[in-house]
C-alpha positions as CSV (number, residue, x, y, z in Angstrom):
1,X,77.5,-15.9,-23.4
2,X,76.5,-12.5,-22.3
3,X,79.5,-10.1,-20.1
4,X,77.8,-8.8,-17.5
5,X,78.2,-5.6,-15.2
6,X,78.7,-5.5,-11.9
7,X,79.3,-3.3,-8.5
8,X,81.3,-3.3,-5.7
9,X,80.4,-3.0,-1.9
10,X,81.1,0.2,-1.6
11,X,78.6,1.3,-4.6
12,X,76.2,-0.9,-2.4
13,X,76.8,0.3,1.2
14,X,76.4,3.9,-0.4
15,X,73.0,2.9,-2.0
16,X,71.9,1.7,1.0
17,X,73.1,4.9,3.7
18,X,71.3,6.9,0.2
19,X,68.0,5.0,0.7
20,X,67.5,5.8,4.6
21,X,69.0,9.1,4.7
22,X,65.9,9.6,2.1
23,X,62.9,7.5,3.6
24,X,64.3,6.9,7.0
25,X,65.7,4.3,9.0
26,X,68.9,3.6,11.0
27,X,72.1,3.5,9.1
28,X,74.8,1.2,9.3
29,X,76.0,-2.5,8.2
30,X,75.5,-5.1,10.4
31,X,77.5,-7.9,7.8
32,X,79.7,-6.6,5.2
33,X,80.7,-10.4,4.5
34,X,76.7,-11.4,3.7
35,X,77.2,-8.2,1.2
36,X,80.0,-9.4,-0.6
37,X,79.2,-12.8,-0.4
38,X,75.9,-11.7,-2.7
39,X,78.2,-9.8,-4.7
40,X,80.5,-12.4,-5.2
41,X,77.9,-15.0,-6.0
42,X,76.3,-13.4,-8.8
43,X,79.5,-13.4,-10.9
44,X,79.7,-16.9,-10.6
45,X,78.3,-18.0,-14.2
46,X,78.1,-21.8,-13.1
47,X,75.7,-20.8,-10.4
48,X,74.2,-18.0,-11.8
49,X,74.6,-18.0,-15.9
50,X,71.6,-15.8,-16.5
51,X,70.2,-12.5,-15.8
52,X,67.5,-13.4,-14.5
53,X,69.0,-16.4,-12.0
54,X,71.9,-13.3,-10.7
55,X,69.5,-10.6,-10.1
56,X,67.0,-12.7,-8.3
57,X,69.7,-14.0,-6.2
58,X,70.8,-10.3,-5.6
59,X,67.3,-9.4,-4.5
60,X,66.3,-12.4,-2.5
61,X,70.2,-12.5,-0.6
62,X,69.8,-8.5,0.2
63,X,66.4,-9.1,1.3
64,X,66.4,-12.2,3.3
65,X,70.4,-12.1,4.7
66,X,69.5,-8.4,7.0
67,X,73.6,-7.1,6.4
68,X,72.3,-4.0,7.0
69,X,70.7,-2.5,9.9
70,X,66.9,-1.5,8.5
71,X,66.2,-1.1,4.7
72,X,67.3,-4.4,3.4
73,X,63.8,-4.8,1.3
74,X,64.7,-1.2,-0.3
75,X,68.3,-2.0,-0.6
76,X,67.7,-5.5,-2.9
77,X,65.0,-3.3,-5.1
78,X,67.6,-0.1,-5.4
79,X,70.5,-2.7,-5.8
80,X,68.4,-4.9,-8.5
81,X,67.2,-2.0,-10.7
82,X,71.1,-0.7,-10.4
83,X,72.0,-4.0,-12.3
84,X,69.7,-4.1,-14.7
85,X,70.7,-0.7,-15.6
86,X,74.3,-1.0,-15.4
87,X,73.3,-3.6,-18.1
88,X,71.3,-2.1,-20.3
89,X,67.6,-3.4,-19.1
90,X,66.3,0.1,-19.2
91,X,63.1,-1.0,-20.3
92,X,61.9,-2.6,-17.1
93,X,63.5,-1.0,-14.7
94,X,60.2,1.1,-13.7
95,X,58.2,-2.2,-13.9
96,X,60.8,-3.9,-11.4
97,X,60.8,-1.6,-9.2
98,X,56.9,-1.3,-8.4
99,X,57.1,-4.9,-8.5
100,X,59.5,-5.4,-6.2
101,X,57.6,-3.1,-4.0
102,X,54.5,-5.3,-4.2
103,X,56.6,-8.2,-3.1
104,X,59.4,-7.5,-1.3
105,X,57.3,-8.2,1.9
106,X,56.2,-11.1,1.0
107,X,60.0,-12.3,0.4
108,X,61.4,-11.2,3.5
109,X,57.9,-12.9,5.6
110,X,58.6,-16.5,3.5
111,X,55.7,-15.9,1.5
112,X,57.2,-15.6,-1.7
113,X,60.3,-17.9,-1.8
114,X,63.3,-17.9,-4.4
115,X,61.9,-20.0,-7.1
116,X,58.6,-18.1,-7.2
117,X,60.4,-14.7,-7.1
118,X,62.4,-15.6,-10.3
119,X,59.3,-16.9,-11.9
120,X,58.2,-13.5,-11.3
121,X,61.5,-11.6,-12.0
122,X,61.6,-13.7,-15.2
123,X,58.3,-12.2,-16.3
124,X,59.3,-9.1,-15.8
125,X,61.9,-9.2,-17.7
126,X,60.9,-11.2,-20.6
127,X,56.9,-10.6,-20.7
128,X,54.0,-7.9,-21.0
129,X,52.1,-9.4,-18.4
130,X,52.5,-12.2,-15.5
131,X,50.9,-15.6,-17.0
132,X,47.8,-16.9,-15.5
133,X,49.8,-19.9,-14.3
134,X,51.8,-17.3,-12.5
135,X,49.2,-15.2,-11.4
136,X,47.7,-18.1,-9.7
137,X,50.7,-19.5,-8.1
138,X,51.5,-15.6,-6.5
139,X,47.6,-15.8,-5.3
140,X,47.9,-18.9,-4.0
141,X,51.2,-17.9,-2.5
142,X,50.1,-15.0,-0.8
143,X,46.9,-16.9,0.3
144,X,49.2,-18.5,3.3
């Protein structure tokens, strides 16, 4: 089984004050427990044995829980390309994060739900390109 990396809260409260302090928004942490609840979580190999099944829970939890005052959809991308660096995914870290960009929205709106964003996390971890099954489930998804 693969070790994995990890942060602390602190690495993840300071990503976060970094993010608005550099595109804007008001600073602060509504629920440090939702943070290290998601931090917590993804080290749990039962729940989350893969890569893929821990960073999509990182992004999706960030996203969706709002523990921080404004910036939560740039905090889960900063946060998620911080893993897969910490790990060694350098590869597709510039890939996840335009990504992520695209679909962050559409996560935090209930467009994209969990399932769907780690078909698409999978992808871009392990493929060149989306498959046209999952190209027509993200149209169909974003179609509602």
């Amino acid at each position: 089984m693969q070790e994995f990396l990890y942060f602390d809260i602190e690495h993840s409260v300071r990503a976060h004050d970094f993010i608005i302090e550099k595109s804007g928004g008001r600073k602060g942490v509504l629920d440090l427990g939702k943070i290290e609840s998601v931090l917590e979580h993804i080290q749990n190999d039962i729940y989350y044995p893969e890569l893929e099944d821990k960073i999509t829970h990182l992004v999706y939890s960030i996203n969706k829980l709002h523990a921080f005052n404004d910036g939560n959809k740039r905090t889960s991308i900063a946060l998620g390309a911080y893993f897969l660096e910490i790990n060694g995914i350098d590869y597709c870290i510039d890939k996840f994060i335009v990504e992520m960009e695209n679909y962050a929205v559409h996560v935090a709106n209930n467009i994209i739900d969990k399932d769907l964003l780690q078909e698409i996390i999978s992808s871009i971890l392990y493929e060149d390109d989306y498959s046209e099954e999952l190209k027509l489930k993200i149209i169909d998804g974003l179609k509602q």
